[in-house]
N, C-alpha and C positions, 0 to 999 in steps of 0.2 A: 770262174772260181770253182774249185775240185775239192771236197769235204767229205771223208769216207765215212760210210755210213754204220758199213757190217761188212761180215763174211758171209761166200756163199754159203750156204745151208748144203750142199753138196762137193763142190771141189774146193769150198776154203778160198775163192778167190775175193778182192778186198772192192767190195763194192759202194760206188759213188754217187752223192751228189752234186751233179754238174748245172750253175746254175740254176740253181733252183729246179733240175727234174732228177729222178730219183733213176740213174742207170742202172734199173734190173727191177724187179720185180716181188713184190711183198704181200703172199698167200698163204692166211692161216697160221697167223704170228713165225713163217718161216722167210728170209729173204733169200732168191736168185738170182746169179747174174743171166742176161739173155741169153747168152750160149747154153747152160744148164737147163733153160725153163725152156729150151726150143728143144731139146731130146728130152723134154720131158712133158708131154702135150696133154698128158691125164691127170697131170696137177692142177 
């Protein structure tokens, strides 16, 4: 099951709950998809 969560905090992309895990990454009341949070390594 695939349930969107948010937007990236950065490129706007529509990030998921797959499953019960949260695809990307939620720092600082901001959410990131993995690709963003991987060029971004000082967040």
């Amino acid at each position: 099951m695939q349930e969107p969560v948010g937007n990236c905090c950065l490129c706007g992309r529509i990030v998921y709950c797959m499953d019960g895990f949260l695809n990307g990454v939620y720092i600082d009341n901001d959410l990131y998809c993995f690709p963003c949070r991987k060029e971004q390594p000082l967040l």
